[in-house]
PDB file with SEQRES, HELIX, SHEET and CRYST1 records, atoms N, CA, C and O in Angstrom:
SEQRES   1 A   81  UNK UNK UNK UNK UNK UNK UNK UNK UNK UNK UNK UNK UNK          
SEQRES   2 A   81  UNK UNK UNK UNK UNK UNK UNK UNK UNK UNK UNK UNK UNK          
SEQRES   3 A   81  UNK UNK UNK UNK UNK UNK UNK UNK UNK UNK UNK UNK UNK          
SEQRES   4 A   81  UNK UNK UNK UNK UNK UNK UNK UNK UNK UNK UNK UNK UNK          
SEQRES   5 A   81  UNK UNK UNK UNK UNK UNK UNK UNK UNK UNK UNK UNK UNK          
SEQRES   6 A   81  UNK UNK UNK UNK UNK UNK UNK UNK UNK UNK UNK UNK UNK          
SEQRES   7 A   81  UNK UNK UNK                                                  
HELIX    1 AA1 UNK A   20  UNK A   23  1                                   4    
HELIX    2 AA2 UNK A   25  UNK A   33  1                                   9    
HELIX    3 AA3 UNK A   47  UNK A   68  1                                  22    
HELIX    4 AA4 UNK A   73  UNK A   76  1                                   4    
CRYST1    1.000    1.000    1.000  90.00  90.00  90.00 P 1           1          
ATOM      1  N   UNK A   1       0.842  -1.185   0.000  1.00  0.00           N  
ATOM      2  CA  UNK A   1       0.000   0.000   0.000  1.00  0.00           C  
ATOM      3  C   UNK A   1       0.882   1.242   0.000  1.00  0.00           C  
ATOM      4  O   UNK A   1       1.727   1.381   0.884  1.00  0.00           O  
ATOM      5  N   UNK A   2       0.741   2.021  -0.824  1.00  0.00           N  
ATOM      6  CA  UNK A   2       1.119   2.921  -0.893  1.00  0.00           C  
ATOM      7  C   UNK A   2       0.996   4.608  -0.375  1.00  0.00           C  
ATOM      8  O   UNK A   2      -0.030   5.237  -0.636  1.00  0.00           O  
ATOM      9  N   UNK A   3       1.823   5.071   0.166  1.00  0.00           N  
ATOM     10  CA  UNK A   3       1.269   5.847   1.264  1.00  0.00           C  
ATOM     11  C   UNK A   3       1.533   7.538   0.443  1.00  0.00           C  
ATOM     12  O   UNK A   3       2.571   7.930  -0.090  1.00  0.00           O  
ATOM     13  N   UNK A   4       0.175   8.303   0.588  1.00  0.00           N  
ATOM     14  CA  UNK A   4       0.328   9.681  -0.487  1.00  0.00           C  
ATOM     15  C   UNK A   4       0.609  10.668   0.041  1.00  0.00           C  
ATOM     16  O   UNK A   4       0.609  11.730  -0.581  1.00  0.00           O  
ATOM     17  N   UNK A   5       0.993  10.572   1.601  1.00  0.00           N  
ATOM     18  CA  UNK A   5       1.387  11.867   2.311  1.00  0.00           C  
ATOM     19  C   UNK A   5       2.703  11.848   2.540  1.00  0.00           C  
ATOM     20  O   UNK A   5       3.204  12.750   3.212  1.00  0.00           O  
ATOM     21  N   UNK A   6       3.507  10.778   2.001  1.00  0.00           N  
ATOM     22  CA  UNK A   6       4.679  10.891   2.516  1.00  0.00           C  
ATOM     23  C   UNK A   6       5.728  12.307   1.657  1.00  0.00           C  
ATOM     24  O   UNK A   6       5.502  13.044   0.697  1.00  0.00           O  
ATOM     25  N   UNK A   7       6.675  12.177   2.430  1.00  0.00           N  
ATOM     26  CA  UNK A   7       7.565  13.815   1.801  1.00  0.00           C  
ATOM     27  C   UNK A   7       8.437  13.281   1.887  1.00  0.00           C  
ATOM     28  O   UNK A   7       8.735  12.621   2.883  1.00  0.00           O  
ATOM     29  N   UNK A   8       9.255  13.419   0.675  1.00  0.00           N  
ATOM     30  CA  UNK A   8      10.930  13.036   0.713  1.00  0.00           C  
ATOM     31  C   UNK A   8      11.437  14.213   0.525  1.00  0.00           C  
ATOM     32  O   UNK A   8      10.933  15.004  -0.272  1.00  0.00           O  
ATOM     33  N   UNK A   9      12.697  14.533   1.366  1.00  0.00           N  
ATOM     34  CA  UNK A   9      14.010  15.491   1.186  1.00  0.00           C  
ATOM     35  C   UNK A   9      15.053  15.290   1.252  1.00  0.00           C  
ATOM     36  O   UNK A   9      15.634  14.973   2.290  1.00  0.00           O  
ATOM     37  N   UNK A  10      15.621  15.439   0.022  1.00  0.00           N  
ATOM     38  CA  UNK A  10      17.513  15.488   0.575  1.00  0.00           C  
ATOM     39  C   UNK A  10      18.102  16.600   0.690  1.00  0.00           C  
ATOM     40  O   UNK A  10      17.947  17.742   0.259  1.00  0.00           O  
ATOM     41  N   UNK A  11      19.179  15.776   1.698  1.00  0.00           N  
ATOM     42  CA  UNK A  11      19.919  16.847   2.174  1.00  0.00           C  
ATOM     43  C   UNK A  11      21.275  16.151   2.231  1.00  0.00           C  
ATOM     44  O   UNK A  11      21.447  14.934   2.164  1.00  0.00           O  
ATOM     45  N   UNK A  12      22.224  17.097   2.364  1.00  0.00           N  
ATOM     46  CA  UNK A  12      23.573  16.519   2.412  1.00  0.00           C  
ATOM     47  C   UNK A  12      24.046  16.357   4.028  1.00  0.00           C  
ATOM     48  O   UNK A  12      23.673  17.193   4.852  1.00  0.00           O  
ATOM     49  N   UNK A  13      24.696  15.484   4.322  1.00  0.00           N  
ATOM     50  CA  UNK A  13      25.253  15.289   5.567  1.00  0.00           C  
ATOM     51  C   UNK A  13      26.688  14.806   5.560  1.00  0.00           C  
ATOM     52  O   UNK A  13      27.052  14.223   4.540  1.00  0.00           O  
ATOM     53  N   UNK A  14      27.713  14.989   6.724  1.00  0.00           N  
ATOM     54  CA  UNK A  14      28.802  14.272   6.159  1.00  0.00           C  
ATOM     55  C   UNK A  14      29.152  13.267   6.489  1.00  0.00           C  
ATOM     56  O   UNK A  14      28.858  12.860   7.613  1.00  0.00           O  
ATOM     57  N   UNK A  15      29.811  12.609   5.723  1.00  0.00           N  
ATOM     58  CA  UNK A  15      30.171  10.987   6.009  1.00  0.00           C  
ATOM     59  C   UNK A  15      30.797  10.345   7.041  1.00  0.00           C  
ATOM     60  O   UNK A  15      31.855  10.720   7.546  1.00  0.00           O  
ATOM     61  N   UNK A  16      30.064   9.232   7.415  1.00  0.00           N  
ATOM     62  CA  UNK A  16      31.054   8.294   8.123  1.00  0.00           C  
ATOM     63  C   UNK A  16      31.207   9.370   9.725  1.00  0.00           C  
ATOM     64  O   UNK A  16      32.190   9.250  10.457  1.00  0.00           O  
ATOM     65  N   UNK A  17      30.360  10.104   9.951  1.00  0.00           N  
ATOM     66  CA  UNK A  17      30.041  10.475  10.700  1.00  0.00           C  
ATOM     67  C   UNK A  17      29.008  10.548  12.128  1.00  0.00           C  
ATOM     68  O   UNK A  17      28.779  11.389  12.998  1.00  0.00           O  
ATOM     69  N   UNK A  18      28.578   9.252  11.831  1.00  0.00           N  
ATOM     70  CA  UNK A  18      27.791   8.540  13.185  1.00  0.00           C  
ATOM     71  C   UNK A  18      26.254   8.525  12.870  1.00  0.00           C  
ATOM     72  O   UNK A  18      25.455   8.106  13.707  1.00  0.00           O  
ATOM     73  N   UNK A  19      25.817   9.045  11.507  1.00  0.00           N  
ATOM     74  CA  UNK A  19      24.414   9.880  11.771  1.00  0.00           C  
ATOM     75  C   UNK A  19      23.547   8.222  11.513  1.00  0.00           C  
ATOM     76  O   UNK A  19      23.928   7.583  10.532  1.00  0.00           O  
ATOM     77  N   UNK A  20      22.976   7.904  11.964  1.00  0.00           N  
ATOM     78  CA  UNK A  20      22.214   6.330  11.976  1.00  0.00           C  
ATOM     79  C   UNK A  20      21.515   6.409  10.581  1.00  0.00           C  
ATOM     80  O   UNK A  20      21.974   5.366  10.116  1.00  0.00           O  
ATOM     81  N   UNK A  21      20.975   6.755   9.901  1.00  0.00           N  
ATOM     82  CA  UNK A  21      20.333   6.860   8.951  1.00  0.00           C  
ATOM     83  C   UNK A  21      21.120   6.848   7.483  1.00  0.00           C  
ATOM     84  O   UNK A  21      20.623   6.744   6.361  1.00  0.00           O  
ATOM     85  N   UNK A  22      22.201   6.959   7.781  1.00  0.00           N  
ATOM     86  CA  UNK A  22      23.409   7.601   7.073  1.00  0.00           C  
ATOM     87  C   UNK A  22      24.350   5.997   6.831  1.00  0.00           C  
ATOM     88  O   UNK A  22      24.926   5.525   5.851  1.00  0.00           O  
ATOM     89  N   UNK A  23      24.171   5.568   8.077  1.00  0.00           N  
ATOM     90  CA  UNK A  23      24.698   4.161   8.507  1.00  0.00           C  
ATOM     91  C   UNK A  23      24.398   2.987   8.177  1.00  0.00           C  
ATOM     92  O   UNK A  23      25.059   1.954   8.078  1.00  0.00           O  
ATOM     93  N   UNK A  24      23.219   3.266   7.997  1.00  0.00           N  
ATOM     94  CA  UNK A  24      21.947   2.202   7.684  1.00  0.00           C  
ATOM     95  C   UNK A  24      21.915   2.119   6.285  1.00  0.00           C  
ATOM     96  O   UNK A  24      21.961   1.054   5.670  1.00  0.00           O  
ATOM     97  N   UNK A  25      21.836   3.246   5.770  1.00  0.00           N  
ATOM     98  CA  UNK A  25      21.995   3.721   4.179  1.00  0.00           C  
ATOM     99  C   UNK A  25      23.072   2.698   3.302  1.00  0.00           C  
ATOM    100  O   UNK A  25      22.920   1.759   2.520  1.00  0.00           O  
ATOM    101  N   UNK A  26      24.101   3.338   3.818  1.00  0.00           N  
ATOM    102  CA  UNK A  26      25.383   2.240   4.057  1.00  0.00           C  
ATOM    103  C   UNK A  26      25.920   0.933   3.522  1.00  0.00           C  
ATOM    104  O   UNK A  26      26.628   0.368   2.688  1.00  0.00           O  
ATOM    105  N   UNK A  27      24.888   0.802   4.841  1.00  0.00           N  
ATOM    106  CA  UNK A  27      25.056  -1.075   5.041  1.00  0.00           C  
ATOM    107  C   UNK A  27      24.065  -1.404   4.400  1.00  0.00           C  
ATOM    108  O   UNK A  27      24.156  -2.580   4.047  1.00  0.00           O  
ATOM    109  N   UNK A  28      23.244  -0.969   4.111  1.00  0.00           N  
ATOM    110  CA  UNK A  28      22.547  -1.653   3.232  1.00  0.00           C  
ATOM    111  C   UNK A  28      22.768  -1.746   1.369  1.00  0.00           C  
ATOM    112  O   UNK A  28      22.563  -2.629   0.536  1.00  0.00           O  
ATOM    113  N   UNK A  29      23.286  -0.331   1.315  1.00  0.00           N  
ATOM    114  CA  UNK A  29      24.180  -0.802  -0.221  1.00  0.00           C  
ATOM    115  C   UNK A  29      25.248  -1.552  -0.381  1.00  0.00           C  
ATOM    116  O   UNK A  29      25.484  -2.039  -1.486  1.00  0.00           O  
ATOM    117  N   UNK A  30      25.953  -1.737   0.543  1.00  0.00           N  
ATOM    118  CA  UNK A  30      26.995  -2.530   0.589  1.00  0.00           C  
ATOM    119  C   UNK A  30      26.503  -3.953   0.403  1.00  0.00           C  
ATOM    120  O   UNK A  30      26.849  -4.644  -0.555  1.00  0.00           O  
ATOM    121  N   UNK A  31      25.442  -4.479   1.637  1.00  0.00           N  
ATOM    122  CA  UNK A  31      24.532  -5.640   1.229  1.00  0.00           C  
ATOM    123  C   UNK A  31      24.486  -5.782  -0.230  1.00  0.00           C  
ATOM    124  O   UNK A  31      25.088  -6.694  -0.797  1.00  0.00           O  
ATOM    125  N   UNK A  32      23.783  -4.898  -0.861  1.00  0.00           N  
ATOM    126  CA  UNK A  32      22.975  -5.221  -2.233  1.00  0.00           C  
ATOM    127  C   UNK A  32      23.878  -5.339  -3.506  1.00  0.00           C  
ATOM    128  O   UNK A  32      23.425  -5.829  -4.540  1.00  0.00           O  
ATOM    129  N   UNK A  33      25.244  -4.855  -3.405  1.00  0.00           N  
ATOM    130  CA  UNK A  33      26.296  -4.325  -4.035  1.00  0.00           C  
ATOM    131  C   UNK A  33      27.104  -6.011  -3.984  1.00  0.00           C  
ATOM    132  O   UNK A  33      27.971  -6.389  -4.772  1.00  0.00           O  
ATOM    133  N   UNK A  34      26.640  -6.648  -3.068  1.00  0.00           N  
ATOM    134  CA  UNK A  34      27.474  -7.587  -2.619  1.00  0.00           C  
ATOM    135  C   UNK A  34      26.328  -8.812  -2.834  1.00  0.00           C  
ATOM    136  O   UNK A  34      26.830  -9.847  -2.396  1.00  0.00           O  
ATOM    137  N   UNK A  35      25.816  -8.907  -3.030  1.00  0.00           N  
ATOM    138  CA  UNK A  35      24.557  -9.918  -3.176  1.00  0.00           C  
ATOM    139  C   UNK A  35      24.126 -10.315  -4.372  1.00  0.00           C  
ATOM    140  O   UNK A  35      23.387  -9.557  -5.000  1.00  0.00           O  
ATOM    141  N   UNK A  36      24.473 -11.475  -4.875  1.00  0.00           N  
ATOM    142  CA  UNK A  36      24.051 -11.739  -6.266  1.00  0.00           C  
ATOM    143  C   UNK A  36      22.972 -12.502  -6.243  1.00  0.00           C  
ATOM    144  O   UNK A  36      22.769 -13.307  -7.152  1.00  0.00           O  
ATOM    145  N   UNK A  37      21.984 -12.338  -5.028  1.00  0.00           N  
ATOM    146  CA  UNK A  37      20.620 -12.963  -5.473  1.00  0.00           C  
ATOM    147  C   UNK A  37      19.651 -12.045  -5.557  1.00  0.00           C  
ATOM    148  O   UNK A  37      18.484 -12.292  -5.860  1.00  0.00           O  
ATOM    149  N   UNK A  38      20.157 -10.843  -5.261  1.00  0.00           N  
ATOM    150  CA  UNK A  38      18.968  -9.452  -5.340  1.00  0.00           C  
ATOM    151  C   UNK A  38      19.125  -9.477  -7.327  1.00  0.00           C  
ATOM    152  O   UNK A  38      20.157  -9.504  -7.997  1.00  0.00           O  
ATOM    153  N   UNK A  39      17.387  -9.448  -7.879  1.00  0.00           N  
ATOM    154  CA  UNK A  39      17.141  -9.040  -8.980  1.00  0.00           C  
ATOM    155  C   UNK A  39      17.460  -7.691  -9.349  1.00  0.00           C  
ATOM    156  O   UNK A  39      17.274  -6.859  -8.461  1.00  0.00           O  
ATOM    157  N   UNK A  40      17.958  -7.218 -10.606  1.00  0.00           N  
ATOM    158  CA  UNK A  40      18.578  -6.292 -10.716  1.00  0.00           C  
ATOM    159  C   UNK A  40      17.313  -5.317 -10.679  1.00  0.00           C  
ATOM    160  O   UNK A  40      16.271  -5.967 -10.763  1.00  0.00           O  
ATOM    161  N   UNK A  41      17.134  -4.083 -10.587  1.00  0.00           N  
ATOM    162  CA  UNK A  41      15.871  -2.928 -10.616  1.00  0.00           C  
ATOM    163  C   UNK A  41      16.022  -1.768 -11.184  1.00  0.00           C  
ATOM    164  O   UNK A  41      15.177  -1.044 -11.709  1.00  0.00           O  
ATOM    165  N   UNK A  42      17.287  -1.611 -11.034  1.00  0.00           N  
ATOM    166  CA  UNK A  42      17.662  -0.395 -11.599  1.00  0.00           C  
ATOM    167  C   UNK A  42      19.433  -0.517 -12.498  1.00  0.00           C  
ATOM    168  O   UNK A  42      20.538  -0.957 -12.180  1.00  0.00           O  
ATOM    169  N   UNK A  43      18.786   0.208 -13.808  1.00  0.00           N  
ATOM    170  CA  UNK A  43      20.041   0.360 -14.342  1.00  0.00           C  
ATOM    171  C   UNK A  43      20.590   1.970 -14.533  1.00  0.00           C  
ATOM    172  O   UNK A  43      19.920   2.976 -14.769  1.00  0.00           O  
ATOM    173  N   UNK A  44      21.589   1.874 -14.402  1.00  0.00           N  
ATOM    174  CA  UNK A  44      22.212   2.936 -14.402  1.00  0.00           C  
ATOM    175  C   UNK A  44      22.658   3.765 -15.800  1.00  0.00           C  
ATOM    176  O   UNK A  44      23.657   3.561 -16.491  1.00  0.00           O  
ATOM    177  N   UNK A  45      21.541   4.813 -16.003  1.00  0.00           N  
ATOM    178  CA  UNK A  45      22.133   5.380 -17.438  1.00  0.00           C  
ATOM    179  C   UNK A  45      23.077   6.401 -17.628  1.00  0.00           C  
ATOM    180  O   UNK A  45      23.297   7.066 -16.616  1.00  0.00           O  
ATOM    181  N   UNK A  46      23.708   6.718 -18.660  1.00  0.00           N  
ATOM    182  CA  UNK A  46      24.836   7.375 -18.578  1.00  0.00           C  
ATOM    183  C   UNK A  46      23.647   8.685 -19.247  1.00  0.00           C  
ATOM    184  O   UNK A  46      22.670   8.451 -19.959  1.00  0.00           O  
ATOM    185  N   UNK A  47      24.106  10.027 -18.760  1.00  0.00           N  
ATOM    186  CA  UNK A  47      23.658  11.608 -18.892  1.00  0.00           C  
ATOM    187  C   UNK A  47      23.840  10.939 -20.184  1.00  0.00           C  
ATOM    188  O   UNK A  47      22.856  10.369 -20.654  1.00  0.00           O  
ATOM    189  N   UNK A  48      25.386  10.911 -21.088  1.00  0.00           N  
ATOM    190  CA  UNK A  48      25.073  11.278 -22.486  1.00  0.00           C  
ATOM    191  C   UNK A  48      24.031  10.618 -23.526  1.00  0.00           C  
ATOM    192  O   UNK A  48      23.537  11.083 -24.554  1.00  0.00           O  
ATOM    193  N   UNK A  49      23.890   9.484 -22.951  1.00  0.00           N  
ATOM    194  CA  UNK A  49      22.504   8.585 -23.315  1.00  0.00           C  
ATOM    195  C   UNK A  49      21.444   9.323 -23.189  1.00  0.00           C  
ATOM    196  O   UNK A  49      20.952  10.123 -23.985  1.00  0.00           O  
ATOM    197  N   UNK A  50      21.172   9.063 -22.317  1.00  0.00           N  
ATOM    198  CA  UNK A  50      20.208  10.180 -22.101  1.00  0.00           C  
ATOM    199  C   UNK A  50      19.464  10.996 -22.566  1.00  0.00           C  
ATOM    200  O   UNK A  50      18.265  11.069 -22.835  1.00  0.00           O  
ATOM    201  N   UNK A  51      20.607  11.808 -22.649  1.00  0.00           N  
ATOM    202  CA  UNK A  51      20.589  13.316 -23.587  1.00  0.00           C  
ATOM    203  C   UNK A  51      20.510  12.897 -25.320  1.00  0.00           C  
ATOM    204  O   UNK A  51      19.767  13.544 -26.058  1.00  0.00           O  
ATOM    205  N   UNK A  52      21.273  11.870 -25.797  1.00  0.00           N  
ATOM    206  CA  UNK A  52      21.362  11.686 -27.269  1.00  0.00           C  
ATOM    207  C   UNK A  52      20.122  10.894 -27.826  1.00  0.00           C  
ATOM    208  O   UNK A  52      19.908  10.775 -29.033  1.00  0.00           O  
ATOM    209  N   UNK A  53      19.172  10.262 -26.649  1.00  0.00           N  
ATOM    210  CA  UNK A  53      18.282   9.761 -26.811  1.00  0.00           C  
ATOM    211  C   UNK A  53      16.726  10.399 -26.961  1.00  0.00           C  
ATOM    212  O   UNK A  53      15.701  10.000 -27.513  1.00  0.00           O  
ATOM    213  N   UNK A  54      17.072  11.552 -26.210  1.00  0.00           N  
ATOM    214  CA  UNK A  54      16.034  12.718 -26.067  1.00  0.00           C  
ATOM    215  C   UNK A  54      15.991  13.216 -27.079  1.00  0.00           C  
ATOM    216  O   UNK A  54      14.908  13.246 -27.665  1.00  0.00           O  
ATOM    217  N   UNK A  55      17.170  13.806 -27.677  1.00  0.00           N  
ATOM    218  CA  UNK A  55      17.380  14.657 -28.896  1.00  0.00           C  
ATOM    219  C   UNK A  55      16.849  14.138 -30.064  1.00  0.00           C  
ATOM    220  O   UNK A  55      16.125  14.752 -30.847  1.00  0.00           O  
ATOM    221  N   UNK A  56      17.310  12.729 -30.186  1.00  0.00           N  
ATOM    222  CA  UNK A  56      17.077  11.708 -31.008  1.00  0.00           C  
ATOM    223  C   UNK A  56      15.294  11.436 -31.441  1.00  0.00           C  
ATOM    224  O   UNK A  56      14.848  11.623 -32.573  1.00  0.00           O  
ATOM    225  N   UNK A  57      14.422  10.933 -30.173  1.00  0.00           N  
ATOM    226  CA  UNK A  57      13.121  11.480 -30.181  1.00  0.00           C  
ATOM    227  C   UNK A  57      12.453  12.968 -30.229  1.00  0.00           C  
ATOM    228  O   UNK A  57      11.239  13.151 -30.324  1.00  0.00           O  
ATOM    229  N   UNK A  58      13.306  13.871 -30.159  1.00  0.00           N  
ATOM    230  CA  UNK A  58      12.782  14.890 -30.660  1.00  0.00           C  
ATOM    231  C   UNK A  58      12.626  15.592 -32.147  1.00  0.00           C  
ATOM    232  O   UNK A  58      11.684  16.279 -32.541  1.00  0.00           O  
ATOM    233  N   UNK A  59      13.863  15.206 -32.881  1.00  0.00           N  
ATOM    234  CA  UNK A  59      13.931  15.451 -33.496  1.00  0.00           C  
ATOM    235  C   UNK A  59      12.826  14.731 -34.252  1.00  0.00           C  
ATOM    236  O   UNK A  59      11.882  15.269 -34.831  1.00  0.00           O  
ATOM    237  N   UNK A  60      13.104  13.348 -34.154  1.00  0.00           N  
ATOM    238  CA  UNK A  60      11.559  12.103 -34.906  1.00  0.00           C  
ATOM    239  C   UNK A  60      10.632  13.095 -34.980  1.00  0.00           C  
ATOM    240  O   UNK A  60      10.220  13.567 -36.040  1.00  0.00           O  
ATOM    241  N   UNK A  61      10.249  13.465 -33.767  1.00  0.00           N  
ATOM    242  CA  UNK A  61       9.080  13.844 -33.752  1.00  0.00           C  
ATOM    243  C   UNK A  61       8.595  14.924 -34.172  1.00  0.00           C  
ATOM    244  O   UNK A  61       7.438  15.011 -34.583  1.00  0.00           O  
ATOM    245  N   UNK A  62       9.668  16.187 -34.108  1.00  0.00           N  
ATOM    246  CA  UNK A  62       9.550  17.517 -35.025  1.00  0.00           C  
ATOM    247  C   UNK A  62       9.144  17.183 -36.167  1.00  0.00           C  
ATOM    248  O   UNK A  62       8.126  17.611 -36.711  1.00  0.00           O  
ATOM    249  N   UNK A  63      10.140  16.165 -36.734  1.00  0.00           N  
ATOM    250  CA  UNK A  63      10.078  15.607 -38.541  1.00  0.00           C  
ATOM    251  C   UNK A  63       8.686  15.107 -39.001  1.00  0.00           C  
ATOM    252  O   UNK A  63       8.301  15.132 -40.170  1.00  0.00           O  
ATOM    253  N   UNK A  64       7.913  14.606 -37.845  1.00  0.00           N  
ATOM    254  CA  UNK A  64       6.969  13.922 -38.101  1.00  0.00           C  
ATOM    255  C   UNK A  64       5.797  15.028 -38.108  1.00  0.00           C  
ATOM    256  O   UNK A  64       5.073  14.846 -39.087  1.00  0.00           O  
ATOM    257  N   UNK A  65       5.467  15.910 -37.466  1.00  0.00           N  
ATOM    258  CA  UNK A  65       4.704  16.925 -37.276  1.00  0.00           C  
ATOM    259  C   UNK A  65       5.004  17.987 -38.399  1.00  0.00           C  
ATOM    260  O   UNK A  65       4.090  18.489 -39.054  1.00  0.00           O  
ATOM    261  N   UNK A  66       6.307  18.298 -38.588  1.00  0.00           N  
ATOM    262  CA  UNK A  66       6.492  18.575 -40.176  1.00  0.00           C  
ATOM    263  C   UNK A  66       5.864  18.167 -41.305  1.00  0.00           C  
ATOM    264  O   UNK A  66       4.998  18.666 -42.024  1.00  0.00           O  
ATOM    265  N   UNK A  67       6.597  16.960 -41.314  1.00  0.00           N  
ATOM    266  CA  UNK A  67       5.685  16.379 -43.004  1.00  0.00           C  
ATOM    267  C   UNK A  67       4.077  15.910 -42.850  1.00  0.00           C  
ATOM    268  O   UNK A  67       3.436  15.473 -43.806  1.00  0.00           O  
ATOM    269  N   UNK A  68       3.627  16.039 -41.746  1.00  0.00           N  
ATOM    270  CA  UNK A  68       1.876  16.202 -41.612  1.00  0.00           C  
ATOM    271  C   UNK A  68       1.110  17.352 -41.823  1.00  0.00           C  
ATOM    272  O   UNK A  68      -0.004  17.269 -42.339  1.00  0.00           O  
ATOM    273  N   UNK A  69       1.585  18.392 -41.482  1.00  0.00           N  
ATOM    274  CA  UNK A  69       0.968  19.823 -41.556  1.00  0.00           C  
ATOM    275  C   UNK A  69       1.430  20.104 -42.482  1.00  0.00           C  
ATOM    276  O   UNK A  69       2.438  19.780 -43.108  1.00  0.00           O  
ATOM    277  N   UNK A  70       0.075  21.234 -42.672  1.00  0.00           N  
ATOM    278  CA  UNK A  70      -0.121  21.885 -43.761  1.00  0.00           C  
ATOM    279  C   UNK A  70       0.082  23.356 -43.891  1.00  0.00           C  
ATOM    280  O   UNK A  70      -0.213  24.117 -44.813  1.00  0.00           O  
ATOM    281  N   UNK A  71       0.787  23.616 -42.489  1.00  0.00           N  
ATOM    282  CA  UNK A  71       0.941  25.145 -42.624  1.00  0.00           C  
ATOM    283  C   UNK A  71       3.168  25.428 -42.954  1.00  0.00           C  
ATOM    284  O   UNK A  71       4.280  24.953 -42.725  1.00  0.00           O  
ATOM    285  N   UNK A  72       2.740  26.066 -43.332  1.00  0.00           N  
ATOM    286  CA  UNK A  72       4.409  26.424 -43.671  1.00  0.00           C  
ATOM    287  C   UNK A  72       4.857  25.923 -45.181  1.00  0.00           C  
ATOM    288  O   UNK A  72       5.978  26.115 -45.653  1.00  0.00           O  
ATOM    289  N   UNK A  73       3.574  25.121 -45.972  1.00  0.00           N  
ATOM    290  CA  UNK A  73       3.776  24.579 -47.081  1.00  0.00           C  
ATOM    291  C   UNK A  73       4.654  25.037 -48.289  1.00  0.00           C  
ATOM    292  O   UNK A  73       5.123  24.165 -49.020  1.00  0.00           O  
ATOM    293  N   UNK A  74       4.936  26.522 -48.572  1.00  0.00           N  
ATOM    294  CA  UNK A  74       5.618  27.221 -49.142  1.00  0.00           C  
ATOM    295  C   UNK A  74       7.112  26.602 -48.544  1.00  0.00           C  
ATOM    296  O   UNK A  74       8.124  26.340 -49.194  1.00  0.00           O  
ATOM    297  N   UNK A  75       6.917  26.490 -47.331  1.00  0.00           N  
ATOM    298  CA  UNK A  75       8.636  26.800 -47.143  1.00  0.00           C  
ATOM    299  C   UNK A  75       8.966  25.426 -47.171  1.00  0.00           C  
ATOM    300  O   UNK A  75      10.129  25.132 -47.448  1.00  0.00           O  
ATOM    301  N   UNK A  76       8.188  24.580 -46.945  1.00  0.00           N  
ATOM    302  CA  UNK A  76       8.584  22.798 -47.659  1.00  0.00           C  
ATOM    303  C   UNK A  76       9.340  22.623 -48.795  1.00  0.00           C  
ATOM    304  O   UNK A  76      10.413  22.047 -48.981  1.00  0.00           O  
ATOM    305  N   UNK A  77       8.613  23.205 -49.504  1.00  0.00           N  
ATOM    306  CA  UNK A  77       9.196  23.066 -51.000  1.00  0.00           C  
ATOM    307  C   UNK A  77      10.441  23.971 -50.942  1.00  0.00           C  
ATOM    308  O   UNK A  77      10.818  24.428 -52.022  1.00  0.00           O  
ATOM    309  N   UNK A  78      11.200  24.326 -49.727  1.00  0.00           N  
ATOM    310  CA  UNK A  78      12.880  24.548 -50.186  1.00  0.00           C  
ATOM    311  C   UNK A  78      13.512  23.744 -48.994  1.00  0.00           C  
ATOM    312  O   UNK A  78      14.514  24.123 -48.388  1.00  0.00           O  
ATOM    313  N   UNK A  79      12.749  22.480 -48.700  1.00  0.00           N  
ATOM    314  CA  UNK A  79      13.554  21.739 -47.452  1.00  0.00           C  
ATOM    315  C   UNK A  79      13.948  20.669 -48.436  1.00  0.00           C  
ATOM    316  O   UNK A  79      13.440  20.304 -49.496  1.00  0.00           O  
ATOM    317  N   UNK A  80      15.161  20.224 -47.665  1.00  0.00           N  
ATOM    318  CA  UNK A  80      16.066  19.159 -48.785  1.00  0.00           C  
ATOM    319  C   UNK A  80      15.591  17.626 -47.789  1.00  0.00           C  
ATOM    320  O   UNK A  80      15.268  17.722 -46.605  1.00  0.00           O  
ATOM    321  N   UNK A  81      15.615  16.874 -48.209  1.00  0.00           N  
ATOM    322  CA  UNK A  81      15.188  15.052 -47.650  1.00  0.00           C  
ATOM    323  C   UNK A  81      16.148  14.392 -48.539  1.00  0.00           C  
ATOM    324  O   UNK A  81      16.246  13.165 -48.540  1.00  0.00           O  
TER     325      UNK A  81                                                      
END                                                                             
């Protein structure tokens, strides 16, 4: 069950500095980091992916909204394909 009042915040704290939550945090990645029976959940993407992938669907999609409409039709006829 999923709970709709909850509030997440981060904040920075410094390390290895006693704070329990911080500790816990921790040890528990270390666990999971170290455990090859946890299913994987998350992959880790790289920014430039990312970013070249965004661009990549944007552009599709400009192109596509382009050659559907009918306004700008004059200036079609000096686009190169």
């Amino acid at each position: 069950m999923e709970n709709q009042s909850w509030k997440t915040e981060f904040n920075w704290i410094k390390a290895h500095a006693g704070h329990h939550g911080n500790e816990l945090a921790d040890q528990t990645a270390k666990e999971a980091a170290t455990n090859s029976d946890i299913n994987e959940c998350y992959k880790r993407i790289p920014k430039s992916t990312a970013r070249r992938e965004l661009s990549d669907y944007s552009v599709t999609k400009w192109q596509s909204e382009w050659d559907y409409t009918t306004k700008g039709a004059i200036t079609k006829t000096f686009s190169l394909k």
